[in-house]
C-alpha angles and dihedrals in degrees: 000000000000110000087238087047095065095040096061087049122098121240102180087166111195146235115305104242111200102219086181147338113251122194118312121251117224093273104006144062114236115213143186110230154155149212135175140256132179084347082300117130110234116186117213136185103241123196118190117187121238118261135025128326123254115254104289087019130263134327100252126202125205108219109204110184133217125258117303123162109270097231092048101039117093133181110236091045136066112038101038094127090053103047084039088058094044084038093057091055093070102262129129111240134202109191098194124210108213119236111282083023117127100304109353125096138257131044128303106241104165128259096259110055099033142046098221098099089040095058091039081059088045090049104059093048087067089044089056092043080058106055123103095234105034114081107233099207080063116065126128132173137222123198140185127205103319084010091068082047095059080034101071099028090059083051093062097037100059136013092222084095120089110177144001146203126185128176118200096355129198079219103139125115115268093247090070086044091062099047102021103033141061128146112278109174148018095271097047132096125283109221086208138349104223131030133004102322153260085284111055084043100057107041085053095049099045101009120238129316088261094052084037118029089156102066099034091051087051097059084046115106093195085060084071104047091124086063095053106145102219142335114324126198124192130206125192134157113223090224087056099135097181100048124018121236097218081082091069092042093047085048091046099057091036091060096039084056089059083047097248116143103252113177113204128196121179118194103208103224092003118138130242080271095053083227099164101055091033092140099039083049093049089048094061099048091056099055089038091057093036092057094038098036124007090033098041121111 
């Protein structure tokens, strides 16, 4: 789980293989698809835009969603609004299930106590790098709730992210995860799937933060901020009742002290989906992506 753990681990992704077309978008094709991680099959929604690429293909976009119960959760539902809107733009977008998740194999362990869902993240990244019409000096990633989780880990793992939007992130150290956070609702994140949880586990294993700063500061993404890969822009509601959003202002001033460029909107009343100022957020995401991504030389 540790951050130098999973940069010393190889994600070599594969090829993305199209199962079936699905109904075209205005401007975009819709496709079910898979790649593969860890020889597990994980199955993604993929959106191409019409006509032909810019010179080097397109700027891509991993889309990594929020908690949503495993067994209920399936590929081509929840999120279409907000992968339409990015689509439209003129981005590719690979809406990736997790492993256990609808489909895909393996077994669903939850994103906090285990790598699984973070490599499957990693991994599609390389699978994207990989495909004939996306640029892979252009991939960005977007990420709800525990999404924004996997989001900015993956921006402090590897390089090959550019940039990164996350509304409503479960980004706090874990430290904060252990003593200011716990699941609240049905579309927050589950620390584990199974047993008594990543942290029980944990604390017995290597004691508390207190007894332990040093592991728990290693699994902690905001302990990397020097390392970010690229721009990131948050996005909370104050009348978020599953995640704080304390977490996206603390980010927000950790990495501007490292002198990385960390956007930060806060939706007064809005709720951990931001659904009030759905559009002006989206908005956002999508210049934010077009001067730091599509736009960038």
């Amino acid at each position: 789980m540790s951050i130098i753990a999973l940069r010393n681990q190889s994600f070599p992704g594969s090829e993305i293989v199209i199962e079936r077309e699905l109904d075209r978008g205005l401007n975009y094709r819709r496709y079910y698809a898979y790649y593969l991680s860890e020889g597990l099959k994980i199955y993604a929604l993929l959106t191409i835009p019409n006509g032909t690429p810019p010179e080097g293909g397109f700027p891509a976009i991993v889309f990594n969603h929020g908690y949503i119960p495993p067994d209920v959760y399936r590929t081509t539902e929840r999120y279409i609004h907000y992968v339409d809107e990015i689509a439209k733009a003129g981005y590719v977008v690979f809406r990736i299930d997790y492993r256990g998740h609808d489909n895909s194999d393996g077994e669903a362990t939850g994103a906090y106590g285990h790598p699984g869902y973070q490599i499957d993240v990693m991994n599609a990244v390389a699978s994207l790098k990989q495909h004939p019409q996306v640029n892979p000096e252009k991939i960005g990633m977007w990420g709800h709730s525990m999404g924004g989780y996997l989001t900015l880990r993956a921006m402090v793992i590897s390089s090959d992210v550019k940039v990164g939007v996350i509304w409503a992130g479960v980004i706090a150290s874990y430290t904060d995860l252990v003593y200011n956070w716990r699941r609240t609702g049905s579309f927050t994140p589950s620390p584990s799937s199974t047993g008594r949880g990543w942290r029980g586990s944990w604390i017995e294993q290597y004691g508390t933060p207190e007894q332990n700063p040093e592991f728990w500061n290693s699994v902690s993404a905001t302990s990397y901020l020097a390392d970010l890969s690229g721009p990131i822009q948050l996005h909370h509601g104050t009348n978020d009742e599953d995640v704080p959003y304390e977490f996206s202002i603390r980010v927000a001033e950790l990495a501007r002290a490292q002198a990385k460029v960390a956007d930060l909107y806060l939706y007064d009343g809005d709720n951990h989906n931001i659904a009030t100022n759905f559009y002006p957020a989206m908005d956002s995401t999508i210049e934010f992506f077009d001067i730091y991504l599509k736009d960038s030389d």
